[in-house]
Structure formats: C-alpha cells, structure tokens
N, C-alpha and C positions, 0 to 999 in steps of 0.2 A: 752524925751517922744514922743510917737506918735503923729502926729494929727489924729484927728477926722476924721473917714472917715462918720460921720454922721452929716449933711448940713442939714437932712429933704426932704421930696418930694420939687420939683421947680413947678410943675404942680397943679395947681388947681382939684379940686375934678370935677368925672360926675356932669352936673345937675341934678336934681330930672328927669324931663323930660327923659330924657337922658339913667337914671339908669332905670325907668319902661320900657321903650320901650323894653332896651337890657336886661331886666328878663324877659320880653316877649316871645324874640328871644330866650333866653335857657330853658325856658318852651316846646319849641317845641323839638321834638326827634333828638338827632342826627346820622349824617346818617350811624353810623356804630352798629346801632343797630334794623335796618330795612333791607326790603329784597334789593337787589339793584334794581333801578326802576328808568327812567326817566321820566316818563309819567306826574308826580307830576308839574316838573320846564317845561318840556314842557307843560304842558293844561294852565300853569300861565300865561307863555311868549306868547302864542296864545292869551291869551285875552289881555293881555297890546299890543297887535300889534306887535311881536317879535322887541323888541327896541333892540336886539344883535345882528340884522341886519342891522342897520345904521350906521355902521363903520366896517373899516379891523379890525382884531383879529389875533393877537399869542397867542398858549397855551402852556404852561411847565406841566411838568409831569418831574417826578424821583421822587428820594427819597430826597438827599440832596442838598441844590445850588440852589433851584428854586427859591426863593425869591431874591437872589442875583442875580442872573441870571437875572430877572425880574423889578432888579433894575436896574441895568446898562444896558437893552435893552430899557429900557425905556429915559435912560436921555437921549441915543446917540438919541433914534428920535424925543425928545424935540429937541438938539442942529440942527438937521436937517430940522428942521422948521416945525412938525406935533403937534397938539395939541393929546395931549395923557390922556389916561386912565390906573388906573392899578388896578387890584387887589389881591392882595396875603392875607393869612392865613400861621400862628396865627395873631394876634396882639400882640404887646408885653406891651402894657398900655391900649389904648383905641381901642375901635371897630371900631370908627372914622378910626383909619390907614388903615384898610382893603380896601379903596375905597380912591382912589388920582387920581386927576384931574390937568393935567397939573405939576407932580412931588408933590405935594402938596394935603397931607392929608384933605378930606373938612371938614368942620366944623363941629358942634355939628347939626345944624340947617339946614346945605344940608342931614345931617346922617339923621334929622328927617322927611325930607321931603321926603328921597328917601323911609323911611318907611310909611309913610300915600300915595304914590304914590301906590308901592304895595298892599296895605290893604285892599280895594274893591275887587283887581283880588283875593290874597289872602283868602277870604271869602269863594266866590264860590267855589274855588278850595277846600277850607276845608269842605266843605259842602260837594259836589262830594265825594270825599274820601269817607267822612264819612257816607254816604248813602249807600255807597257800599261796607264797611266792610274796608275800607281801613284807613289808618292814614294821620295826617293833613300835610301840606308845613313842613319839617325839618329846624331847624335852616339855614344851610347851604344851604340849598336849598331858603330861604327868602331874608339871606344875595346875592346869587347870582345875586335874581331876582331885590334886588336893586340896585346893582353894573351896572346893565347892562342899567338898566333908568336911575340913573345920568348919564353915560355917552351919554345916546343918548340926555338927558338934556341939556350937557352942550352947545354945542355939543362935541364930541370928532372925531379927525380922524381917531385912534389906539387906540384897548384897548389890554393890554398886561396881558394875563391872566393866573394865576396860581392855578394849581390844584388844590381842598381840600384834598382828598385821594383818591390814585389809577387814574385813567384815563378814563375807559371805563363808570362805570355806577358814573362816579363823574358830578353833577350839572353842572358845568362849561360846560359841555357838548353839551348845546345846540347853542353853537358858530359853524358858520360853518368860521376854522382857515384858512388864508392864508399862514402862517406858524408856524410849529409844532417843540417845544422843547424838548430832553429828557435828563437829567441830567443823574448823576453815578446814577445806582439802587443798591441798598443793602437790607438786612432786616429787616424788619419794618413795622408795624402795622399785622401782618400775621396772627392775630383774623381775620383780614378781606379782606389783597391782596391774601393769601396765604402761604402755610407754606416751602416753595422752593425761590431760586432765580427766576429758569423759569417763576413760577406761577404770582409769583410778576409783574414780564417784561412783564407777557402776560395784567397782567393788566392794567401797564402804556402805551404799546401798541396802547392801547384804543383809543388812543386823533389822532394818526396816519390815514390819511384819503387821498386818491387817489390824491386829487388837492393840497392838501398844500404842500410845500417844508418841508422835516422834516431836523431838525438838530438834529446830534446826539452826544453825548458824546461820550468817550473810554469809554470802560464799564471795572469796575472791575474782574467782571466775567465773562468769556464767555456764560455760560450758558444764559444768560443776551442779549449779542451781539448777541445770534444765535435767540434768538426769535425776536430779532428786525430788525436783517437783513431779516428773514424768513418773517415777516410780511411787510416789504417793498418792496417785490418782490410779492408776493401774491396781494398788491394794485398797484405795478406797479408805484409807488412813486419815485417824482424826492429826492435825499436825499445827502445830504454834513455829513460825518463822522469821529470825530476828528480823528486825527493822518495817515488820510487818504486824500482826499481833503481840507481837514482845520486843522490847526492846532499851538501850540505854538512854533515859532522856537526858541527863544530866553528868558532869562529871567532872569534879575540882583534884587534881594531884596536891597530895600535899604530905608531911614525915611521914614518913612510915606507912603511906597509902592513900588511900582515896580517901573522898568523900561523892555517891552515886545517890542516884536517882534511878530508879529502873521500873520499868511498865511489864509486868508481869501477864502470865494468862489471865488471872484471875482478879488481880489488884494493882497497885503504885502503889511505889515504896519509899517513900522519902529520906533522903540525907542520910542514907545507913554506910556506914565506915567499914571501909573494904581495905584488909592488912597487908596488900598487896600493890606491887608498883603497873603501872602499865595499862592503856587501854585495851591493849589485849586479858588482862587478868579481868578488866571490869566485863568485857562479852561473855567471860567464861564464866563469871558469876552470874550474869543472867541468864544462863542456858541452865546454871546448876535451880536458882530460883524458879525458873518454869518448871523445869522437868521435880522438882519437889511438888509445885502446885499440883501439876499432872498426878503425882501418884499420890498425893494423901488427900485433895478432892478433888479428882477427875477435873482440873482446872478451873472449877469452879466458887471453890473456896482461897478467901483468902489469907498470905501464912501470919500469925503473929508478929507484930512490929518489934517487941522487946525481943523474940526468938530469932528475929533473923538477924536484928542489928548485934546481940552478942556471938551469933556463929558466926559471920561475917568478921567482927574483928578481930574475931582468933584465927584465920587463917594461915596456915606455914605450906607452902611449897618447895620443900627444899632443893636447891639445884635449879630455880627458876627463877632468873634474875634476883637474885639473892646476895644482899651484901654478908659478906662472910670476914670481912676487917675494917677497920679503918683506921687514916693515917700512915697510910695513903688507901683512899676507899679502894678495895678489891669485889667487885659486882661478879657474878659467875652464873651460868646462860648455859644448860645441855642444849642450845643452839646449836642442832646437824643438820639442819638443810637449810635453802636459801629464804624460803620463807619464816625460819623462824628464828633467821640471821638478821631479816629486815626488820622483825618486829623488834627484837634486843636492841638493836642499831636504834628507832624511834623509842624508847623505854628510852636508854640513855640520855638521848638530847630532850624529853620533856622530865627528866626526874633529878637531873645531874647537873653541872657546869663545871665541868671538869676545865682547867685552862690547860691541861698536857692529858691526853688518850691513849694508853699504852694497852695492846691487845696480848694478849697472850691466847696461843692456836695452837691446837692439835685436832685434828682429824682423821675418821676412820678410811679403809682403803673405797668402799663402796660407793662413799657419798660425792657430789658435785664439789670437788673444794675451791677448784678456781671460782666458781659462781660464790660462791659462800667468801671466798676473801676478797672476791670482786665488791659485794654488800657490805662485807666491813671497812672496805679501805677509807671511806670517805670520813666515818668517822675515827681514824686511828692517826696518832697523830707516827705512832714505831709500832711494829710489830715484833714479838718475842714467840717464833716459830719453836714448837717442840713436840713431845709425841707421849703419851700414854704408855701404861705397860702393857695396852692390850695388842696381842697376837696381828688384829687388823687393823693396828692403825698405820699412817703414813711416815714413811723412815723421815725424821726431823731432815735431812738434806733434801730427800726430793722436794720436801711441802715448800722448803726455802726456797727451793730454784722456783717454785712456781710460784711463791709471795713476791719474788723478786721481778717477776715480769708482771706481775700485777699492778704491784704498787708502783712498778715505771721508776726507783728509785732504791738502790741498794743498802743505799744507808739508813732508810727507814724499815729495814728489816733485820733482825739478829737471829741468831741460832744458837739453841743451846738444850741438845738433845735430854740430859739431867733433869727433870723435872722442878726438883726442891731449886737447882743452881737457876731453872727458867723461872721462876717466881720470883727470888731473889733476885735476880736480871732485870725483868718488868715493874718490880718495885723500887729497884735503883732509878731506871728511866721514869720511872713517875715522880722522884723526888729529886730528880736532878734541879743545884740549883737553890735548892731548898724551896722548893715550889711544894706549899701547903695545898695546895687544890688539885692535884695531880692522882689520877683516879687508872686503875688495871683492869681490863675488863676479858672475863675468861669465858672462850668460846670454844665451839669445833666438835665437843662429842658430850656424851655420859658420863663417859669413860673419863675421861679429862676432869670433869666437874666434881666427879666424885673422888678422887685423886687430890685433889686442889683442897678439898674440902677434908681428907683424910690429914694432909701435912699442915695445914692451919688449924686442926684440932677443934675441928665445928664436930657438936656430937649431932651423929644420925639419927638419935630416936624420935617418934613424933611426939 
C-alpha cells in the first residue's frame, strides 16, 4: 500500500490579528483593474519621507524567473557582507513572505508593524483620491509601501526587488534602481501588458532607466529582444546581455543540482554548484551574478570564488520545481503559463526518469489552460485534474472536459475535485503496480503549489 501523502499542515494558522489586517489589504482594488497610475504610491512614499531612498535597489521585471532570480541575487550579497532586503510576489502561504529581511521572511508582528507604519500616510492618500473622484492605495500598491519602510527600518543596505505586473506603471516603481533585471518575456497577463510579445516587452521595459546597469536575459522571442535593445539605446544604458557579454558556459545536471560555469561581466567562474534543478534556474543565476557584479563594482570587479560557490549552494526556491516527497518522487512547479509549463516539462526529462508521469493540474480562470495542458501532455503519462481553494480557479469539471480533448484519450485523465483525495489519486497512479520509479508532478497555478505543499507538511519558512 501506499503511504500517506497526508501529514496535515506543519504551519500554524494566521492570527486573528494577522487575517483582519490582510482582508484589509484585499479589500482594496487590485491594480489590474484600475487605470495605470503612479501618482497613488508616489503621493504615499512623499509623505513617509521616500524611505526607498535609503538604500541601493535592484528591480526584476519579465515574465518568468524573477522570484528566482531574486532569490539567489539576494543570498550572493548576504554571503557578500550586505544586509539585504527583498521583495517578491505571490506568496505561496503567508503574506509575511513577501517582505524578507536579511534572507529571512519577518514575522507576523514586523508584517504588522510595517502596516500600522503605513496607515496615517495611507489615509490621507485615500482621502486625496477620494476627494477628487479617484480610488484608494490598491492592495499592491500598500503592500509596496510597506516593503519599503521595513527595510529603511531595519535598516537594510540592498533591497532587491521584484515586479508585481509589467514594469512601467507597476508600484515597485518608485525605486530609483542601481541595477535593472529582465527575465525571458513570454505571454502573460495580456488583459493587462498587452496582447503581443512586443506590447508585453514594452511594458517590462518600463523598470529600464539611464543610470542603472540593465541585465538582460536571452529572450525567447525576438520581437521581445528588439524592444529591449531598441530601448536601451534610446536611454543610452550601460547593459550586460546573456549569450553576449555574459553568459552560461558550461553546465552538468547532477543530485540535488548543478554543476556551472558561467562568464560574468566582470570574470568566469568556474565549477560553482548551483542547489537548483533546471537550465532555466542555471540563466537565472547568471542574471543574479551579473547584476551583483554590476552593483558592487560597476561590473568591473570580480565576485569572490569561495563567496559565490557557498551562496550558490544554499539556494531554496520554494514552489519551483521543487521535490517536496519521495517514494513516489512528488516535483511541484507554480507553473501558470505556457511558457513556464515548457520549461518544468524540459526540467523533468533532463533531471528525472520517471518510467510512469502522473500530472496533477489545477489552474486559475485567467490563464491559457488548454495551451498549458497542451505543453504537458506529452510528458504525462495520466493526468489528476483538480482545483485549488482559490475563488479563481477552474471548477475541476470544466478543466476535465478540456484535458479530455486534449489529451485525445479519456482514460488518461481523472477528476477528483478534493485536493488531499487528488494527491492521493496521482500517488496511487504513480505506484500502480508497484512501480518504484513512478514520479507526480504538480502544476497549473501558485495557488496549487502552495496547497500541495501546505498538505505534505513542507514548512514555508526560508
């Protein structure tokens, strides 16, 4: 028989405290349903005394990697001797993670203070708005404004910061960066970047600024490359671009991660072990190595050997391709859109040999899913269709009827709307048999990943 892939949550519930504050926070609008405008997070940050200007800042922009990306730029300039700040979106359990100080998520009660810090400036600011026909500080735009006080709190030297959506009229915006990141661009949110690659690139773009060194990805599309070269010449921008001045020379998969070679701005870096699976995590560690060269000497210095190979193999991304059991292995991928369904999909077959593929999906209502379960079918050998507890994901029956025309084959798809009973489902079908090599691999949203990760008893903290 199998075991139990259900242990129960290991994390404690929000506090009450905790829970009102952040039904506060999504009481207010989010910002992909207002017009774009910074005016909001700049009139806030004016009256706190711009505390985003009390420390150097990186920003990331793309579509996929920047969380990653963001983690491992960050630990190299811990191991470097900087006291750091980060913050990225989503969360994948608590809102707490959004804001980490020194690598480390703060607590319930820094979360709470950095919201009663805000809440005066906040006021006025809603007021304003609201006097003049406008709407109040957006979620996102709140969350930003306290991201940027605890770190002038703590104090911080570096705060390394990642997008919410798009680049130009996103919150995060009102950092003036030292250095600017941009990830692969692909498809994605285009209710709101746009309905083109171009469109999209012009928005991430955005964050791209005269003084800051930008680092750039390979871009999947050209169309992508040409707006980002086109706007770096237009600022007149100093810029390092993979497969160009920087890049991965080398790179062996092996347990628990890599072994890389990478051609930095400044230097080559030989053999250093990367604690991550996937040639997508190895690009995303050399956008994080440049963009460190960039800001600690204007790319001209090179980082220490022993300081990068120990950041490097501490690195944890949680929620990104991320084994979270084994026997039968359970892999799990916030994989939501198609591009970063193809990458999971290629992670799997050079890191894995699963002889049985069992997917377990859920996805939200906004995203592409046929295209997204069109990218995993090839690698699945059954699919275990089901559905998150978030508000906008897809009812487990629809997503099936559309696996089902997908995968061209009814009986390589199941439903089983219960989440704990779909795990257990996709773990049965992985050890049917008694097939020791039979591996689940969880895709479709955040929301899912974090979920997955909540009932297998993986703890969240970094």
């Amino acid at each position: 028989m199998p075991s139990s892939p259900r242990p129960g949550p290991s994390r404690p519930a929000l506090s009450p405290e905790l829970r009102e504050v952040y039904a506060a926070l999504l009481d207010r609008a989010p910002e992909n349903q207002i017009e774009p405008d910074l005016s909001r997070i700049m009139r806030v940050m004016e009256l706190m005394g711009d505390p985003q200007n009390a420390y150097r800042s990186i920003r990331i922009a793309g579509t996929n990697g920047k969380t990653t990306t963001a983690r491992i730029l960050e630990r190299i300039l811990r191991e470097a001797g900087l006291r750091t700040g980060r913050t990225t979106s989503p969360h994948l359990h608590s809102p707490v993670e959004r804001i980490a100080i020194d690598g480390v998520s703060i607590d319930e009660e820094g979360f709470l203070q950095a919201y009663r810090d805000v809440e005066p400036f906040a006021a006025v600011v809603d007021a304003e708005q609201e006097a003049a026909g406008g709407v109040r500080l957006t979620y996102f735009e709140y969350l930003t404004a306290m991201s940027f006080q605890a770190f002038a709190s703590a104090p911080v030297d570096v705060a390394v910061v990642e997008t919410g959506l798009g680049g130009t009229w996103d919150a995060t915006g009102v950092v003036t960066p030292d250095v600017t990141v941009i990830t692969p661009i692909s498809l994605d949110h285009q209710d709101y970047l746009g309905d083109t690659i171009a469109e999209i690139a012009g928005e991430k773009a955005g964050i791209l600024t005269a003084e800051a060194t930008a680092i750039l990805a390979n871009q999947p599309y050209e169309d992508a490359a040409d707006v980002l070269r086109e706007r770096i010449t237009e600022l007149g921008a100093e810029a390092a671009v993979e497969d160009q001045q920087i890049g991965v020379l080398a790179r062996t998969p092996g347990v628990g991660g890599q072994m890389l070679t990478l051609q930095g701005i400044a230097g080559r870096y030989e053999e250093v072990f990367l604690s991550l699976l996937g040639e997508h995590q190895a690009r995303n560690a050399l956008l994080a190595v440049a963009a460190t060269e960039a800001l600690l000497g204007d790319g001209g210095t090179v980082l220490d050997g022993e300081m990068l190979g120990t950041a490097l193999a501490s690195i944890t991304s949680p929620g990104r391709a991320e084994v979270v059991r084994q026997s039968p292995t359970v892999l799990l991928d916030a994989a939501h859109n198609p591009a970063g369904a193809l990458t999971l999909v290629e992670t799997v077959r050079e890191n894995f040999r699963f002889t049985r593929t069992i997917g377990l999906v859920g996805i939200l209502q906004e995203k592409d899913a046929e295209e997204i379960l069109a990218v995993l079918e090839p690698l699945l050998d059954y699919v275990v269709i089901t559905q998150s507890s978030s508000p906008r994901a897809i009812p487990t029956d629809v997503l099936a009827d559309l696996a089902r025309d997908v995968f061209d084959d009814e009986d390589r798809v199941l439903e089983q709307g219960g989440l704990p009973d779909a795990i257990q489902a996709a773990v049965d079908l992985a050890e049917t048999e008694g097939d020791q090599f039979g591996g689940v691999v969880v895709a479709g949203s955040v929301t899912l990943a974090a979920e997955v990760r909540d009932l297998l008893g993986v703890p969240w903290e970094d």
